[in-house]
C-alpha positions as CSV (number, residue, x, y, z in Angstrom):
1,X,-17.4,8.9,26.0
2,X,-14.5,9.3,28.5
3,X,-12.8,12.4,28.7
4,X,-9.5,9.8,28.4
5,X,-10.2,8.7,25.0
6,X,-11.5,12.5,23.6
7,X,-7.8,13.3,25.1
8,X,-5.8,10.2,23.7
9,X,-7.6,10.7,20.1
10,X,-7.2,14.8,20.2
11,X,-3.1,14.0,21.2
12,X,-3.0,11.3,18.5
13,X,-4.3,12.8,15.7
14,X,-2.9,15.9,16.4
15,X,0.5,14.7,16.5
16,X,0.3,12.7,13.3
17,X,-1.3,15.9,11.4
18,X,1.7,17.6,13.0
19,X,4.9,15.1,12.0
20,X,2.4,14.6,8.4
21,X,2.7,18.1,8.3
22,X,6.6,18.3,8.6
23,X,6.8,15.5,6.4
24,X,4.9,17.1,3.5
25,X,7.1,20.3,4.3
26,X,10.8,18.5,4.0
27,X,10.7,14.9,2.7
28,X,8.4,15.1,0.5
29,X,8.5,18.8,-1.3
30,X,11.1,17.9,-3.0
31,X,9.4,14.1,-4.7
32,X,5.4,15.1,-5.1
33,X,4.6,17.7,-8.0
34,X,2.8,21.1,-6.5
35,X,0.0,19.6,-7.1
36,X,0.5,16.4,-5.3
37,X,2.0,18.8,-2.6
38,X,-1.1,20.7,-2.3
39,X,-3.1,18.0,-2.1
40,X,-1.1,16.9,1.0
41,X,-1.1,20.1,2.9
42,X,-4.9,19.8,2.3
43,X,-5.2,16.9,3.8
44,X,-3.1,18.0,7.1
45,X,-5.3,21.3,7.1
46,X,-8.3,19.5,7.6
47,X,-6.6,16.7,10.0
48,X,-5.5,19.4,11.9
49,X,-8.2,21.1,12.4
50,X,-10.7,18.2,13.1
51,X,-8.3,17.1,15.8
52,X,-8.6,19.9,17.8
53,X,-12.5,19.6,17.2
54,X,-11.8,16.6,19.8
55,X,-10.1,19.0,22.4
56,X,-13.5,21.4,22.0
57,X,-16.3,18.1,22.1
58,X,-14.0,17.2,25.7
59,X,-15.1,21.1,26.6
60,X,-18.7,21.0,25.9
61,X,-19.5,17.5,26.4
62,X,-21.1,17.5,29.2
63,X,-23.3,20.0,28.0
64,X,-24.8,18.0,25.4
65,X,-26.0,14.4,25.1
66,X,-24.4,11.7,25.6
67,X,-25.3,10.3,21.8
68,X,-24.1,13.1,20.3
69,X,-21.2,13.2,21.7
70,X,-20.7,10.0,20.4
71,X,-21.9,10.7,16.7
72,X,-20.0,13.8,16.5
73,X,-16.7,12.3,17.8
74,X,-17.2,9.5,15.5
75,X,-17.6,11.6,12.4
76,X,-14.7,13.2,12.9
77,X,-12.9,10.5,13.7
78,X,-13.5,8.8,10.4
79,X,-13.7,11.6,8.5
80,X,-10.2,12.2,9.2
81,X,-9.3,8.7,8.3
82,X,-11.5,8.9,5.1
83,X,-10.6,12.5,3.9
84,X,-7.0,13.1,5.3
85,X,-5.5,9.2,5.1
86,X,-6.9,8.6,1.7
87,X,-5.2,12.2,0.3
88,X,-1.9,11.0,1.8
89,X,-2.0,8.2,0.5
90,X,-3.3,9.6,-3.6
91,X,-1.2,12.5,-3.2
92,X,1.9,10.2,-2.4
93,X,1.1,7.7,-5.4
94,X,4.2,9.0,-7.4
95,X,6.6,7.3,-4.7
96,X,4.6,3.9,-3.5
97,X,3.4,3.5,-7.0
98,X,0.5,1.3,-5.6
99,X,-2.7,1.1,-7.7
100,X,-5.0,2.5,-4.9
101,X,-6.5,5.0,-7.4
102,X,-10.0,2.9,-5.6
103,X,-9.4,5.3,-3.0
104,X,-10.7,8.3,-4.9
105,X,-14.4,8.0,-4.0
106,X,-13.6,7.8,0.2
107,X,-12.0,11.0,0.1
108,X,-15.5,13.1,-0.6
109,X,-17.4,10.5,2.0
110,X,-14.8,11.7,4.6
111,X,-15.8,15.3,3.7
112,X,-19.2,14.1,3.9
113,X,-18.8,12.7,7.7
114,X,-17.0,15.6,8.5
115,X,-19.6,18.3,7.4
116,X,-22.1,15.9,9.1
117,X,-20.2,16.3,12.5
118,X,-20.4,20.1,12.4
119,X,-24.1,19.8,11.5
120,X,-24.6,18.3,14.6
121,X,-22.6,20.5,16.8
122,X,-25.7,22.7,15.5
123,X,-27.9,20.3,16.3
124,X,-26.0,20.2,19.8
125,X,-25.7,24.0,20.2
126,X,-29.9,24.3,19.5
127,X,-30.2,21.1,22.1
128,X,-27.6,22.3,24.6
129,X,-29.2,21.6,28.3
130,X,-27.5,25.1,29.3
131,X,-27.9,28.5,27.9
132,X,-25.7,32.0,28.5
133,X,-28.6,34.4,28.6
């Protein structure tokens, strides 16, 4: 895992969550319900903060191993896709009006991916090859 691609994802996805975020805050307050709204900010909350979780795996990767770097970047990385991209896109169903209520069900597995990548920066912390004793 490059630090190039931990620094192009963490730039990437925190610039969508950012210009999501804006969206949600002009455009769209005034065509979702508060509801739908909430839902949205949700979804940048937890975008947001998962892509700055990229900026602190580039700061302690090479403390850890190399495979769990991996794992941990890509649980994040698809939780954000599962969890955040599939509220955007629920939360947003009263303007496309597309039938992708199918969705539903990959918004707790991103969740699920995303809990899993903090577990193993547990994992990681018990593992760590260094210590500050």
């Amino acid at each position: 895992m490059s630090n190039k691609t931990l620094l192009i994802t963490a730039g990437f996805f925190g610039a969508t969550a950012v210009i999501l975020g804006a969206l949600g805050a002009h455009a769209l307050k005034v065509l979702l319900t508060p509801d739908s709204l909430a839902s949205f900010k949700t979804g940048v909350h937890y975008h947001l903060i998962h892509s700055f979780m990229f900026l602190v795996l580039l700061a302690i990767k090479d403390k850890i191993a190399l495979s769990l770097t991996k794992a941990i970047y890509f649980l994040f990385l698809f939780g954000i896709i599962f969890f955040s991209f599939s509220i955007y896109i629920l939360s947003t169903n009263r303007i496309h009006q597309l039938d992708l209520n199918w969705l539903g069900p990959i918004t707790p597995i991103g969740g699920l991916l995303m809990i899993s990548g903090w577990i193993l920066f547990i994992f990681a912390g018990v593992r760590s090859t260094t210590s500050n004793k």
